[in-house]
C-alpha positions as CSV (number, residue, x, y, z in Angstrom):
1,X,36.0,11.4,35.5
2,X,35.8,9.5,38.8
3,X,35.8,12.1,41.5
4,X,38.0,9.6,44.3
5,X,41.4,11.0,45.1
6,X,44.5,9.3,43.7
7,X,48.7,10.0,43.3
8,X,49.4,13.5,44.1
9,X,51.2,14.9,41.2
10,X,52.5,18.8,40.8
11,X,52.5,21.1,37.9
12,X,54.0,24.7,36.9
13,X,51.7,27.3,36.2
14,X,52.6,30.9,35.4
15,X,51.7,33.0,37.9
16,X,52.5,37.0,36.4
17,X,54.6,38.3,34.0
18,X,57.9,36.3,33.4
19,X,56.7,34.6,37.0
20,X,56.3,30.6,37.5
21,X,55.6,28.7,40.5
22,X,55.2,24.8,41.1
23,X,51.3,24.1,42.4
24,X,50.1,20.3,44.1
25,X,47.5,18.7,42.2
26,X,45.2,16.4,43.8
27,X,44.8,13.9,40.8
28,X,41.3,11.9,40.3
29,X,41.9,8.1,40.2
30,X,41.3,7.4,36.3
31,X,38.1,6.0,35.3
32,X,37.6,3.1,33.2
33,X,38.6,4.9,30.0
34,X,41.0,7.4,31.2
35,X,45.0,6.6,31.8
36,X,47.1,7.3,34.7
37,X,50.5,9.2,33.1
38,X,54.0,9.7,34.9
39,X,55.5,12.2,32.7
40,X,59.5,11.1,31.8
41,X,59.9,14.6,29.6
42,X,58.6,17.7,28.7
43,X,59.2,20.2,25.6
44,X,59.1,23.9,26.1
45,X,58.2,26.1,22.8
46,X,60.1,29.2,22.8
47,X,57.2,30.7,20.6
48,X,54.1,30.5,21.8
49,X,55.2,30.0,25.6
50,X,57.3,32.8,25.9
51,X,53.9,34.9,24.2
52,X,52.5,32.5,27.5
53,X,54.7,33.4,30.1
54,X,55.2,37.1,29.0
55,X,51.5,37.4,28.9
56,X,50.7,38.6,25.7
57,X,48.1,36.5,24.4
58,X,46.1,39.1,22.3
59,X,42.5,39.3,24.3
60,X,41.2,38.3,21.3
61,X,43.0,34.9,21.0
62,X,42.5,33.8,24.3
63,X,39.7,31.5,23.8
64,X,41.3,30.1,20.5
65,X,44.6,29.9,22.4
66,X,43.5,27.6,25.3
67,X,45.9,24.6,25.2
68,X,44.3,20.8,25.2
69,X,44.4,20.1,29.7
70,X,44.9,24.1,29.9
71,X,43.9,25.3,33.7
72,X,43.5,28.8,34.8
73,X,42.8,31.6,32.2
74,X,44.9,34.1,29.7
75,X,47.0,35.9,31.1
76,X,47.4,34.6,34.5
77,X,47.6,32.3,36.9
78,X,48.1,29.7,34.0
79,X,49.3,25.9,33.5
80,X,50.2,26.1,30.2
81,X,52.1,23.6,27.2
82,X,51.6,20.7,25.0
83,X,54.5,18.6,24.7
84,X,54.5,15.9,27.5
85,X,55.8,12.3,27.4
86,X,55.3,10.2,29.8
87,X,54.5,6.2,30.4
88,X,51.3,5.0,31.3
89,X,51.0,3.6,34.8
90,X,47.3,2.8,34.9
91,X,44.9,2.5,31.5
92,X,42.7,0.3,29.5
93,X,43.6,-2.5,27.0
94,X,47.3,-2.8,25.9
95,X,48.3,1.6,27.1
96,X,49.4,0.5,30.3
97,X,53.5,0.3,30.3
98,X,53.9,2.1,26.8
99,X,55.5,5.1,26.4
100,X,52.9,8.2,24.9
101,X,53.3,11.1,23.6
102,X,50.3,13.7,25.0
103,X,49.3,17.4,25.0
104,X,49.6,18.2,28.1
105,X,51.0,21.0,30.4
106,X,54.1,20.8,32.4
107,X,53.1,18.4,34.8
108,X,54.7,15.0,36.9
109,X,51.9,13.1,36.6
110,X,48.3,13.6,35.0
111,X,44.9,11.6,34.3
112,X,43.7,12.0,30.6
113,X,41.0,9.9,28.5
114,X,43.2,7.7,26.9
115,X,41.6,8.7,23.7
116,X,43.7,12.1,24.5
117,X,47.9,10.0,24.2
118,X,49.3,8.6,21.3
119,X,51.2,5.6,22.1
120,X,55.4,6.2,20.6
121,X,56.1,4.4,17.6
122,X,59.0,1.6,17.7
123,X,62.3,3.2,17.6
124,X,61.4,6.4,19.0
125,X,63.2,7.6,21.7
126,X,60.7,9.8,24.1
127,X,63.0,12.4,24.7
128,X,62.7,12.9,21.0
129,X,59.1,12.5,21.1
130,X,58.6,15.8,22.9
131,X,59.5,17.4,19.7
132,X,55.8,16.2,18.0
133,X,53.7,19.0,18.3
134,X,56.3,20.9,16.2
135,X,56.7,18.0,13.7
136,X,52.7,18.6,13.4
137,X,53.3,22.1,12.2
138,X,56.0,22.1,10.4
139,X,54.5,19.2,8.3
140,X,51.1,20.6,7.9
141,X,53.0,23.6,7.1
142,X,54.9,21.4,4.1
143,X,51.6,20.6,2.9
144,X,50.8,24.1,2.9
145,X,53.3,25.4,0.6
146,X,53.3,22.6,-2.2
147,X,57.3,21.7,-1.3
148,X,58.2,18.9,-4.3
149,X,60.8,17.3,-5.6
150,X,63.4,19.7,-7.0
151,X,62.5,22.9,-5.2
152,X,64.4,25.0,-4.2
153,X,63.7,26.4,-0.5
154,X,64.6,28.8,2.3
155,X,63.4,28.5,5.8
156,X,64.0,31.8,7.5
157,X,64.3,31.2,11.3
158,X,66.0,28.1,12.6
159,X,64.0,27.3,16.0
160,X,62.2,24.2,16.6
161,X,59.2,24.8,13.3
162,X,62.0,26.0,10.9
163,X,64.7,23.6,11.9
164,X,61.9,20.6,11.5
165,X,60.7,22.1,8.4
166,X,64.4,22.6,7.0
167,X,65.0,18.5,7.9
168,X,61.2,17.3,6.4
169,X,62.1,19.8,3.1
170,X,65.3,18.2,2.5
171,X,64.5,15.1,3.0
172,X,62.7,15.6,-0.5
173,X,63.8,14.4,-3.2
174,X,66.3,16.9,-5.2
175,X,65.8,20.0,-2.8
176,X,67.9,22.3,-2.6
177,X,67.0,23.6,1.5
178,X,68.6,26.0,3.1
179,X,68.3,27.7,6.6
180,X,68.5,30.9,7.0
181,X,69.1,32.6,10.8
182,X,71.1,35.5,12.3
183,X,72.8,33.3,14.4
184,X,75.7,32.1,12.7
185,X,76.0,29.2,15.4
186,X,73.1,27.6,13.4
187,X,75.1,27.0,10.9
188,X,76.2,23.6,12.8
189,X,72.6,22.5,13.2
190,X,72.2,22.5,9.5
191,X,75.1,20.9,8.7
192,X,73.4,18.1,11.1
193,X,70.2,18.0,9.5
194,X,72.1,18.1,6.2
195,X,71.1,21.2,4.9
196,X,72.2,24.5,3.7
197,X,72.9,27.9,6.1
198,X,73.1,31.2,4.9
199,X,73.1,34.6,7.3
200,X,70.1,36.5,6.4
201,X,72.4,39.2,4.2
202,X,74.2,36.5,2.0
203,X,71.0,33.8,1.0
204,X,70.1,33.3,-2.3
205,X,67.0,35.2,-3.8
206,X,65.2,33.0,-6.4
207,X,63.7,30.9,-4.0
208,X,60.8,28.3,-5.2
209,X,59.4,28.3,-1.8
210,X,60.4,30.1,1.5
211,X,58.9,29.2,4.7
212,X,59.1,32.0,7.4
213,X,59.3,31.1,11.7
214,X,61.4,34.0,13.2
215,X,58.7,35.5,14.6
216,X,60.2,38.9,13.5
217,X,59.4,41.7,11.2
218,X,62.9,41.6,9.8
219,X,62.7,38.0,9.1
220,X,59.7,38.1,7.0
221,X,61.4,40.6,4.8
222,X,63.4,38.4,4.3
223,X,61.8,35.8,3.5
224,X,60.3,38.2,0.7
225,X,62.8,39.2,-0.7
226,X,64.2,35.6,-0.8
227,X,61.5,34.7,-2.9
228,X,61.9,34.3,-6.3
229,X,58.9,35.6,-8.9
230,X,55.0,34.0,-8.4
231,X,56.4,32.1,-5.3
232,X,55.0,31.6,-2.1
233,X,56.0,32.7,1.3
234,X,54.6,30.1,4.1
235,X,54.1,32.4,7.2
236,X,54.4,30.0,10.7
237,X,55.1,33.1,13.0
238,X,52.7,33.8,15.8
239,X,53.0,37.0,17.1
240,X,50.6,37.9,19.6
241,X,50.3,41.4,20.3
242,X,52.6,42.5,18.4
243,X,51.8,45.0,15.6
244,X,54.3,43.6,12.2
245,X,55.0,46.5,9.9
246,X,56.5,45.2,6.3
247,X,57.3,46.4,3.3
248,X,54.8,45.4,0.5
249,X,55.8,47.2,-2.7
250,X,59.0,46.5,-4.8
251,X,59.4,42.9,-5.1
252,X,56.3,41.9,-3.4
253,X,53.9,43.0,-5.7
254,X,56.0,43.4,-8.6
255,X,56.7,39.5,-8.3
256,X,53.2,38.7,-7.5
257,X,54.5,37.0,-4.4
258,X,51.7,34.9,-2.2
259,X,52.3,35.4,1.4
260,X,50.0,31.7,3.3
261,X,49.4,31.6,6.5
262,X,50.1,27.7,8.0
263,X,48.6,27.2,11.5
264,X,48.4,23.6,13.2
265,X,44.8,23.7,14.3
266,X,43.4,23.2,11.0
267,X,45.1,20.4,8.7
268,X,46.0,21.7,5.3
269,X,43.3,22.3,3.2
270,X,44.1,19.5,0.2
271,X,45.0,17.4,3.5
272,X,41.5,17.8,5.6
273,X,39.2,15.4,3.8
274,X,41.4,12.5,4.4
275,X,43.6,13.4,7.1
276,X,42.2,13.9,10.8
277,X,44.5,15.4,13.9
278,X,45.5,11.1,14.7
279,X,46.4,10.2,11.4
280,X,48.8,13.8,10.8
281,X,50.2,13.0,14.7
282,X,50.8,9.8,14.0
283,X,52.5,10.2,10.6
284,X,54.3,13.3,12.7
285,X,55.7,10.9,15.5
286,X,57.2,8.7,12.4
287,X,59.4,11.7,11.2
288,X,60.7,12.1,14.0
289,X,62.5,8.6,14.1
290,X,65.6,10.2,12.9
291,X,68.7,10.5,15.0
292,X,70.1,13.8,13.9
293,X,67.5,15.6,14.9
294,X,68.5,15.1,18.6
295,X,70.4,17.9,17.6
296,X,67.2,20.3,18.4
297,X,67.6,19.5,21.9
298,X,68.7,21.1,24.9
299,X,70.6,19.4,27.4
300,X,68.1,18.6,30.2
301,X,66.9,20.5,33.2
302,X,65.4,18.9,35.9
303,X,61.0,19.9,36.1
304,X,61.9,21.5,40.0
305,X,63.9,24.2,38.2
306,X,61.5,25.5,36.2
307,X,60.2,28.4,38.3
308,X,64.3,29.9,38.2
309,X,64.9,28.9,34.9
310,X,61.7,29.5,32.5
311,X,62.5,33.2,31.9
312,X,66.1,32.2,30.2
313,X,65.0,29.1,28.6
314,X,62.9,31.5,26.6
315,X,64.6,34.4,26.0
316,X,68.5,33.0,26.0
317,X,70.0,33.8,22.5
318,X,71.8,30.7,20.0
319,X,71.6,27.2,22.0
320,X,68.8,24.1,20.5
321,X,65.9,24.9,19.2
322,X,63.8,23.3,21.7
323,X,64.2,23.2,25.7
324,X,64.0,19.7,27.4
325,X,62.5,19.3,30.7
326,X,63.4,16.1,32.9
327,X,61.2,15.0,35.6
328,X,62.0,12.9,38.7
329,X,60.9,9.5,39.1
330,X,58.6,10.5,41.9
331,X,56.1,12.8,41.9
């Protein structure tokens, strides 16, 4: 990377526990295979950032953990995150002008290998677009459970993953998909994605295939008992250092459930000999050219506000699934 200095750009990096700050960054002007980016929008994930920004990375995971453009180290100081869009202002071949979708901290400009953004299909809108590393798990996470036509399936947990994977499942042919959340004001973000809602106490059981993202104990034992006999339980959750005690008699091994674990840094196993991380990103960015799911969106906050307002974005109860960050036109 060329070493000369170039636009001045500033980024948030988490400084302690529930702490943020906005740092300067003296960008490098982008060598002849690198792009300059002015990021237009940024996506916050209110599951592995708020493990982020409460500093509970296991010590174990930290290495593993390290996001693509990561600075700093587990558990602080930080820059953190992997949903940035942005245009390109400077780049090789045809990148320069297009809107791209990278994985990048939360940042107002940034110089990457071009190599490193994916360029926003037609019909995209980029706001939208920070939603694709989600759409990447909650696809590979399809693939992970088998979903077909027909099935019946619960998605217990309606945030970003399970509201994606509720909209991909029922998209399907003959599904039956319902979401299943404590939060009853869910409800109307099924009804967008045209799916099912059901409170955690009054969802069927029976399921053909349940798909767990709460993140909670008490979610997962529900997405057990949800199950119906032989089927399989699709576990999404991350939970850091958190200990998860559940209940594996009864049903569970009378039923002969399968509890899989689905993680995005490996493509599905029946997936990985033809599929690499471009072609499942790609084919992830294409999803999301569907208007209703707008409806995972917050209503934007502008990038400055981010030190004040990180610790609610995270932890504030109901709302959309997935905080939007705006950034000014100048760095």
């Amino acid at each position: 990377m060329t070493k000369s200095s170039g636009p001045a750009a500033r980024a948030f990096w988490t400084i302690g526990a529930g702490r943020g700050e906005i740092r300067d960054v003296d960008l490098p002007a982008p060598g002849p295979d690198e792009v300059l980016v002015r990021t237009l929008w940024s996506g916050v994930s209110r599951g592995t950032e708020a493990l982020v920004f409460a500093g509970r990375v296991p010590e174990g995971e930290r290495t593993r953990m390290r996001a693509p453009f990561q600075e700093g180290d587990f558990p602080f100081p930080v820059k953190y995150g992997y949903a940035a869009v942005g245009v390109v202002e400077a780049g090789p071949g045809d990148l320069a002008g297009r809107s791209i979708f990278c994985l990048h901290p939360h940042q107002t400009r940034f110089v990457v290998p071009a190599a490193a953004v994916r360029p926003l299909p037609e019909g995209l809108p980029p706001a939208r677009a920070v939603l694709a590393a989600n759409a990447e798990t909650a696809l590979n996470a399809l693939w992970d459970g088998g979903a077909g036509p027909g099935d019946r399936i619960a998605v217990v947990g309606g945030g970003a993953v399970g509201a994606l994977v509720g909209a991909f499942a029922g998209a399907i042919p003959g599904t039956e998909v319902t979401l299943v959340d404590v939060d009853p004001a869910k409800a109307g973000l099924a009804d967008r994605l045209g799916i099912g809602f059901a409170a955690p106490g009054s969802a069927a059981c029976g399921a053909d295939l349940v798909f767990h993202a709460s993140a909670t104990a008490a979610g997962l034992e529900t997405a057990l008992r949800l199950a119906g006999d032989e089927a399989t339980v699709v576990e999404l959750s991350w939970y850091g250092d958190r200990p998860v005690t559940v209940g594996l008699g009864g049903h569970f091994h009378a039923g002969r459930l399968r509890i899989v674990s689905s993680q995005v840094g490996r493509v599905a196993p029946d997936r990985r000999p033809r599929w690499d991380y471009a072609r499942r990103l790609g084919k992830a960015l294409e999803l999301l050219r569907d208007d209703r799911l707008d409806a995972l969106l917050s209503e934007a906050i502008d990038f400055d506000t981010l030190p004040d307002r990180m610790s609610g974005l995270l932890s504030g109860p109901g709302g959309a699934c997935c905080p939007l960050i705006r950034y000014p036109s100048e760095p």
